[in-house]
C-alpha positions in Angstrom: 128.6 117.7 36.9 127.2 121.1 36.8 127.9 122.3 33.0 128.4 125.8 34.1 130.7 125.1 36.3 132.6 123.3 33.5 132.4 125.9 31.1 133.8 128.5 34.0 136.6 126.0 34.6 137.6 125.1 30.5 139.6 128.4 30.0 141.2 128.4 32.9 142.6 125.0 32.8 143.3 125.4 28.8 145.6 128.0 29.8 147.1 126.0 32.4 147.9 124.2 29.4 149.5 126.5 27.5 151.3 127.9 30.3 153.0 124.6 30.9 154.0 124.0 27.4 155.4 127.4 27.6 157.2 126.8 31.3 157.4 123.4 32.0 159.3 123.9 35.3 156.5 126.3 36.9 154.3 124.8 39.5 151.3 124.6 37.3 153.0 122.8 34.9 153.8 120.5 37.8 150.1 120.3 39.2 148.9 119.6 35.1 151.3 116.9 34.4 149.9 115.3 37.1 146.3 114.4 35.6 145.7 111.8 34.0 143.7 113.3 30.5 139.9 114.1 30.6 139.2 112.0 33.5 141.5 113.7 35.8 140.0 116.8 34.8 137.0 116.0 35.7 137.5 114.9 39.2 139.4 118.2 39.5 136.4 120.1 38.6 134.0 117.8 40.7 136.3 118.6 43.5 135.8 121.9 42.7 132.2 121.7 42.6 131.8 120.1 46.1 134.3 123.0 47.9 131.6 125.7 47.0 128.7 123.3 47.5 130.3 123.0 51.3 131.0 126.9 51.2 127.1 127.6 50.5 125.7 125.3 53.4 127.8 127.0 55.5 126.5 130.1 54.4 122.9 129.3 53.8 121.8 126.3 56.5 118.5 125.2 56.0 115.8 125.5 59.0 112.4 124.5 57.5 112.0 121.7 55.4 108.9 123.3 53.4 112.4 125.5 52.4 112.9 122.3 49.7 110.9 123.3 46.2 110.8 119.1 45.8 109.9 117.9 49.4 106.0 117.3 49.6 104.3 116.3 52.8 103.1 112.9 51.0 106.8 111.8 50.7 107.4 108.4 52.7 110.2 110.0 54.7 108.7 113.2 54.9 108.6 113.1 59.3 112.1 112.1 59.4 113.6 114.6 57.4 111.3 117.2 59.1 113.1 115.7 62.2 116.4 116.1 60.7 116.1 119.3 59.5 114.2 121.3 62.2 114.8 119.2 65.2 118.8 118.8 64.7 119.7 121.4 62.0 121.9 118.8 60.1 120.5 118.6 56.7 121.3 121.0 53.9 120.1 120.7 49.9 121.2 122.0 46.7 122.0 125.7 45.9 118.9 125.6 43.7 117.0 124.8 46.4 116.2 121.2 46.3 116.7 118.0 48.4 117.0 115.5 45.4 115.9 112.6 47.7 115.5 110.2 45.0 119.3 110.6 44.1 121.7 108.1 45.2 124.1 109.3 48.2 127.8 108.7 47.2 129.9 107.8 50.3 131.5 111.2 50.9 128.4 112.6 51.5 126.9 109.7 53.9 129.9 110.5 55.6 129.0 114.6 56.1 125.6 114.1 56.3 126.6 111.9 59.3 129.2 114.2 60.5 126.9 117.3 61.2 124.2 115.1 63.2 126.7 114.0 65.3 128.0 117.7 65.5 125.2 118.6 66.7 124.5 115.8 69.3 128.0 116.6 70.7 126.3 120.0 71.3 123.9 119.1 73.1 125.5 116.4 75.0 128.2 119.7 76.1 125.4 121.4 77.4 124.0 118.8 79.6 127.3 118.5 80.9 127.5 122.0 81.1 124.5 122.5 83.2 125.0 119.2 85.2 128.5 120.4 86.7 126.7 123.5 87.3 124.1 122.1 89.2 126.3 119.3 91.0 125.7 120.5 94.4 121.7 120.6 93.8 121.5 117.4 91.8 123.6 115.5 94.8 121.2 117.1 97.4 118.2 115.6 95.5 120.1 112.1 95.3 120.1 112.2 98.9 116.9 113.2 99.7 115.6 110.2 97.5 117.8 107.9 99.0 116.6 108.9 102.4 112.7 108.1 101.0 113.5 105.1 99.9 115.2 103.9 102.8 111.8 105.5 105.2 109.9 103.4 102.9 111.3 100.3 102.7 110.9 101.0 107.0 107.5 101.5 106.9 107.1 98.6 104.6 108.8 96.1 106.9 107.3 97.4 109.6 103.5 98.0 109.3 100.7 96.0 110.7 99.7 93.9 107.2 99.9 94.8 103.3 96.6 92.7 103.4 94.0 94.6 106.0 91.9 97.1 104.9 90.0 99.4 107.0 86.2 100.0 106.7 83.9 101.8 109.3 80.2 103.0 109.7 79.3 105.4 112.6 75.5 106.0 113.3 73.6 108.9 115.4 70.1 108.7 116.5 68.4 111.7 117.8 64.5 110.7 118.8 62.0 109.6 121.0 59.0 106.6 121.7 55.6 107.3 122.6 54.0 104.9 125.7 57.5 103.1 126.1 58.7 101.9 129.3 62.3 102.8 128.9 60.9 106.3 128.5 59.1 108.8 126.3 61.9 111.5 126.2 64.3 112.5 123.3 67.4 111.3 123.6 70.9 111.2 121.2 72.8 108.0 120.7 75.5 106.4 118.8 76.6 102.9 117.3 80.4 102.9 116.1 81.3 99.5 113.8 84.5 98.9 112.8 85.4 96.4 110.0 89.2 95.1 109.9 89.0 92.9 106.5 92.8 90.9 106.1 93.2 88.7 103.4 96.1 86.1 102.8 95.6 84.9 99.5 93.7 87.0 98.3 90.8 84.8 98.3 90.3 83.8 102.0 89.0 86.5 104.7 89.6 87.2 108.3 87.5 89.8 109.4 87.5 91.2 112.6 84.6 93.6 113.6 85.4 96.4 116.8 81.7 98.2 117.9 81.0 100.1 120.6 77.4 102.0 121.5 75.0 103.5 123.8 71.9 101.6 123.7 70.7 100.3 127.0 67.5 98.0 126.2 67.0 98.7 130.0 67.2 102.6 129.7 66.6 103.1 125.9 63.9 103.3 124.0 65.4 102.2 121.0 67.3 99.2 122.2 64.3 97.2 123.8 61.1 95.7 122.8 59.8 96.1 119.2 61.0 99.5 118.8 64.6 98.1 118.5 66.5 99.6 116.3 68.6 97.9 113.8 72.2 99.7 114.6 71.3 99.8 118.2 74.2 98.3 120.0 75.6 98.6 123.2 78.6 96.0 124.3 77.8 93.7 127.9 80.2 95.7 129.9 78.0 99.0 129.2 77.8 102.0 127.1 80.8 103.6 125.5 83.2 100.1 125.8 85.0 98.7 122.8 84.3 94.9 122.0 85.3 93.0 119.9 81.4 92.0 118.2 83.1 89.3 115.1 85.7 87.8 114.6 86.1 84.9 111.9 87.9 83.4 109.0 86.4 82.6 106.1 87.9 80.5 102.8 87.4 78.8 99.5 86.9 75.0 99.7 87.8 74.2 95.5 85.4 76.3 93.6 82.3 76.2 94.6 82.5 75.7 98.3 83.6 78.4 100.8 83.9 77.6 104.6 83.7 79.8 107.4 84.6 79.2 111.2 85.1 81.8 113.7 85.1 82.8 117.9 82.6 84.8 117.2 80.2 84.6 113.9 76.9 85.9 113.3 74.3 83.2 111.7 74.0 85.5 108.6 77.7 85.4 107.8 77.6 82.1 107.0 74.7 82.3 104.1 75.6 82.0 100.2 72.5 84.4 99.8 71.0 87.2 101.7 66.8 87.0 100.4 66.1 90.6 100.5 66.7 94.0 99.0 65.3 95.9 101.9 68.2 97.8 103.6 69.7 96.0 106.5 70.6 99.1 108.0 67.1 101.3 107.9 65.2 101.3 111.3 63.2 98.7 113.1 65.2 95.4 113.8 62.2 93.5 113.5 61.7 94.3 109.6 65.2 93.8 108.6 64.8 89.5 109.2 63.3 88.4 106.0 59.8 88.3 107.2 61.0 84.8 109.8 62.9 86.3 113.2 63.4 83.4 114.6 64.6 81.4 111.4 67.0 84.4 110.6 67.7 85.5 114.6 70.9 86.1 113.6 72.3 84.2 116.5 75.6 85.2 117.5 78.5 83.2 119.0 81.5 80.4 118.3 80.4 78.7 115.1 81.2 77.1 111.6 79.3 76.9 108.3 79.6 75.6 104.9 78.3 76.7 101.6 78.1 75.7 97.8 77.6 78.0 95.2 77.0 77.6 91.3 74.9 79.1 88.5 72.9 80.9 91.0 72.1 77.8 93.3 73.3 77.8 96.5 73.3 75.6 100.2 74.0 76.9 103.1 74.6 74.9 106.4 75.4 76.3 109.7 75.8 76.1 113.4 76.6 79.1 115.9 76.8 78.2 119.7 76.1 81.2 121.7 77.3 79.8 124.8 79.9 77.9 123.0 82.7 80.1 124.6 81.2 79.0 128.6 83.0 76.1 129.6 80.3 75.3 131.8 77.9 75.4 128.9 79.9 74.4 125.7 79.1 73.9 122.0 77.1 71.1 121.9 75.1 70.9 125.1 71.3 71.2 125.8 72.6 74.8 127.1 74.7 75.8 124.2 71.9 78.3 122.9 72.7 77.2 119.9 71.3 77.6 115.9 71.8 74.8 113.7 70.7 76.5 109.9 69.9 75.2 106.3 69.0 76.8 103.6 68.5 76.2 100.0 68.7 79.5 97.5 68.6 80.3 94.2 69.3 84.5 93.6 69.8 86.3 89.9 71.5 90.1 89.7 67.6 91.6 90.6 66.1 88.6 92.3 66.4 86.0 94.9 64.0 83.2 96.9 65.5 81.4 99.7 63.5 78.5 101.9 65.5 78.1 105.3 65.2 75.7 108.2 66.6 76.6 112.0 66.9 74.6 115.1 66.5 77.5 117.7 67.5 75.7 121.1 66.4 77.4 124.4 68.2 80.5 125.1 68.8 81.9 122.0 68.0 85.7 121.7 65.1 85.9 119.5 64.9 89.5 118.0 61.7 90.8 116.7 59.2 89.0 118.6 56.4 89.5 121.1 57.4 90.0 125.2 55.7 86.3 125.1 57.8 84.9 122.7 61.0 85.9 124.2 60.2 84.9 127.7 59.4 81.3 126.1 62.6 81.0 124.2 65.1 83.0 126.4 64.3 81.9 129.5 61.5 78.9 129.6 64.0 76.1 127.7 61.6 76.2 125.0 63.2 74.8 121.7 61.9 75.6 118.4 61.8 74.7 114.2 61.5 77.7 112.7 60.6 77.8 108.9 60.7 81.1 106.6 60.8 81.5 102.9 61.2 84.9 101.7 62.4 86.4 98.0 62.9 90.1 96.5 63.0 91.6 92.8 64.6 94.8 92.4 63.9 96.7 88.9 66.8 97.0 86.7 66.3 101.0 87.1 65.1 103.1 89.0 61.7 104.6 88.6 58.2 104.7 89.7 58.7 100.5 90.3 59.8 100.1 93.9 62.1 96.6 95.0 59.9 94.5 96.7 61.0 91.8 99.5 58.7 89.9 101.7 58.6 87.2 104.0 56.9 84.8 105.8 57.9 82.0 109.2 56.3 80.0 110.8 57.4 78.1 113.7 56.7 74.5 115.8 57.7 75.1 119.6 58.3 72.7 122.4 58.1 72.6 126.0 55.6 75.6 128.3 52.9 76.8 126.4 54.5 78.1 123.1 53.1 76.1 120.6 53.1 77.6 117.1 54.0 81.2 116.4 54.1 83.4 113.0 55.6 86.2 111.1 55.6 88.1 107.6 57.3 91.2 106.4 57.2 93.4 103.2 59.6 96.1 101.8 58.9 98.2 99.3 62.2 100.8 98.5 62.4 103.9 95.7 65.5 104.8 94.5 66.7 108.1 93.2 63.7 110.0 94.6 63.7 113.8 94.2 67.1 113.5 94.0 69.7 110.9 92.2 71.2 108.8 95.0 68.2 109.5 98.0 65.9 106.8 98.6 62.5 106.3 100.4 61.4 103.7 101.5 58.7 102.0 103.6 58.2 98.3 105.7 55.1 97.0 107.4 54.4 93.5 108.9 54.2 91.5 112.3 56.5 90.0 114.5 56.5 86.9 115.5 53.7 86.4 117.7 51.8 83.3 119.4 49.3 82.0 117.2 48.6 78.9 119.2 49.6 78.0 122.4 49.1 74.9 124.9 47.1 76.5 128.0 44.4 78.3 125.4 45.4 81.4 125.8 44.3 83.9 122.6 46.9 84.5 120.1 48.7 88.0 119.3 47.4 88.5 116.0 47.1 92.0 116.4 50.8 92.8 116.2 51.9 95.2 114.0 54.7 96.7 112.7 54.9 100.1 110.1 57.4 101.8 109.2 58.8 105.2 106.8 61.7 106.8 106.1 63.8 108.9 103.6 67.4 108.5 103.3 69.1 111.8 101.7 72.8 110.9 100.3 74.2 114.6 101.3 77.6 112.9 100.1 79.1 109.6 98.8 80.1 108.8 102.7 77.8 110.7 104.4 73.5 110.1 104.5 70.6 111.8 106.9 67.7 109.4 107.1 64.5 111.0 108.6 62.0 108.3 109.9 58.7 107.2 111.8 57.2 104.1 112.5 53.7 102.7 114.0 53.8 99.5 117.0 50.2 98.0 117.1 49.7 96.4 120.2 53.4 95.5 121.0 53.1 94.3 123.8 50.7 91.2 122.6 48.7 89.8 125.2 50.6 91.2 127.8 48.8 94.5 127.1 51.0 98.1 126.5 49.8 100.9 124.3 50.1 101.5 120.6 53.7 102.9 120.2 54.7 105.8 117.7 58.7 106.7 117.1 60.1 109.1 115.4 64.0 109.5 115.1 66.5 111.5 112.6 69.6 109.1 111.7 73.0 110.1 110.6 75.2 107.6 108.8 79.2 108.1 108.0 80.8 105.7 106.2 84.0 105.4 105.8 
């Protein structure tokens, strides 16, 4: 007990004393008989002592707790009491000043100490209420509304097309001309629209359906013919500007290393575990963009199935597309099937790749990238053929002055007419981030497949060339400008034609 407290309250109860020695019958005497000797006056004056302790909190309620003289920061309940005191004002010290925190709390003041939180969370539970009634009408409004989004939702939800397909798009414009071209020598402005619907089930299978329309007439267009066709050209069998439906397959895991794929309409190069080559698929002449062997790779396009195994960079691949396979009167298997039957052995890294592939090309089969000759032979003449290609790339880990190289070569056994042996090699050299992070430049050169032996003597078409540059400027993630010319040496073989030169500005969205 405070001792100045005491010595206030001695005189006052030693007259009380007195006083009831003197009066026994007055109500002091009565309150004094009551205690029980020196212990009951010391709970009196303890009492005593707590009243004006409760008076001066009332009076002087602490709002910092740096306003303690024995509260440090490096106290272990330092951030609770700051809590207490400045976050719920229900914390009060000494009249000297001090917390005592070490001190032992009696139950009396557990209990007020508990009192005056819970004071003060009644408060502020009050006000909430407060401000909820007063906001009722609002807060129901808003309960509504969500209600009503939730129910829109769960609409959509049951209703849309599949949680599963994702939407993907490229759309191309080509504004150029060919020099010494049948189809033409004047400028003209075309387009090639793909659209990629990807649905998966599992989440490791994929149907894949591909929608393309364009405006490339190989018949009126110089850039959808002969060895000046371009890579995007397109144009769907019912004529410019219509809608097809150019893929459409399924393709899943087999266990863990074996993925199958079977489809209504699948392209030869769907069906690889590895695509040899770094060059762009997408850049400009068709005939550079096939690994160096176009009839090997000839991308062959119809009803088909393949199977591939995959592990620690090894891979077979083993394929057959029908291109006829839809014509009853043709089917899969027949002599008139136009079909591809594929192998290929591969071994690819992140920056490098080699493949060796093997390809049955049967009569009728388009063959892209070869001489007039060639095409007649294969597409028309019944001439079936073993094609052979090898072909790698290395791309540099960063980019610099080192260019990714891919190259190519094919060689090929036909039979039937006067085909006998024909040939073809590729190289691609492409820069990245040049003058600019993102654009690339790039450049291509090789030959075609051309005769380089044939049955009636006739010369080969060595002479075949194909060059090609161009610059692709990113101007955005999604959108690119690709300025680009290119060279034909003699691509008409021995069927004669003029050296061709093409220039053409492509524009790219992506989407």
């Amino acid at each position: 007990m405070n001792q100045f407290y005491r010595l206030l309250l001695a005189p006052a109860i030693f007259g009380a004393l007195l006083s009831s020695l003197a009066t026994p019958d007055s109500a002091v005497a009565n309150e004094i008989s009551s205690l029980n000797g020196r212990e009951a006056i010391n709970d009196y004056m303890e009492q005593q002592e707590i009243d004006e302790l409760k008076a001066w909190r009332s009076r002087n309620q602490v709002t910092s707790v740096n306003q303690f003289s024995d509260v440090r920061p490096t106290d272990w309940a330092y951030q609770a009491l700051t809590n207490l005191v400045e976050k719920y004002g229900c914390v009060a010290g000494y009249p000297n000043g001090t917390y005592k925190g070490g001190q032992a709390m009696t139950r009396y003041e557990a209990a007020a100490l508990l009192n005056a939180c819970l004071d003060r969370v009644t408060e502020v539970t009050d006000e909430l209420q407060r401000l909820m009634n007063e906001f009722k009408t609002e807060l129901a409004a808003l309960t509504g509304r969500v209600t009503g989004l939730e129910n829109k939702v769960g609409s959509l939800e049951a209703q849309q097309f599949s949680t599963t397909t994702k939407l993907s798009g490229l759309a191309s414009f080509v504004v150029g001309g060919v020099s010494n071209n049948p189809a033409g020598e004047q400028v003209t402005f075309n387009y090639d629209l793909q659209l990629n619907l990807d649905t998966s089930f599992s989440g490791k299978d994929l149907l894949r359906t591909v929608l393309r329309a364009g405006n490339f007439d190989g018949d009126r267009n110089a850039f959808g013919g002969g060895l000046s066709t371009l890579e995007i050209a397109f144009q769907e069998e019912g004529g410019p500007d219509v809608v097809g439906i150019d893929k459409i397959f399924y393709q899943f895991p087999l266990g863990s290393q074996f993925t199958a794929t079977l489809g209504g309409r699948v392209g030869q190069e769907d069906m690889l575990a590895l695509w040899p080559s770094a060059y762009p698929g997408d850049t400009i002449l068709n005939a550079l963009t096939l690994n160096g062997a176009p009839l090997a790779y000839n991308k062959n396009l119809g009803p088909g199935l393949g199977l591939w195994w995959q592990q620690n960079g090894w891979s077979v691949s083993a394929n057959y597309v029908a291109g006829n396979g839809a014509d009853s009167s043709q089917g899969l298997f027949s002599s008139s099937s136009a079909g591809t039957s594929t192998v290929q052995l591969g071994y690819g890294q992140e920056n490098w790749g080699i493949a060796a592939l093997y390809s049955y090309v049967e009569a009728g089969v388009g063959v892209p990238g070869a001489t007039p000759f060639i095409t007649t032979e294969i597409e028309e003449n019944g001439v079936n053929t073993n094609a052979f290609g090898i072909s790698g790339f290395w791309q540099p880990a960063e980019s610099g002055w080192l260019p990714s190289i891919s190259a190519g070569y094919g060689v090929n056994g036909s039979s039937g007419s006067d085909l006998r042996t024909s040939q073809s090699w590729m190289v691609g050299l492409q820069w990245s981030d040049v003058l600019a992070e993102g654009n690339s430049f790039g450049m291509g050169v090789g030959q075609p497949a051309f005769a380089s032996a044939t049955r009636n003597g006739t010369a080969s078409e060595s002479g075949v060339w194909a060059w090609e540059w161009w610059y692709q400027w990113q101007v955005t993630d999604a959108i690119s400008v690709t300025p680009a010319i290119f060279v034909l040496n003699n691509p008409g073989g021995n069927g004669g034609g003029a050296n061709q030169f093409g220039a053409l500005i492509k524009t790219s969205f992506q989407f």
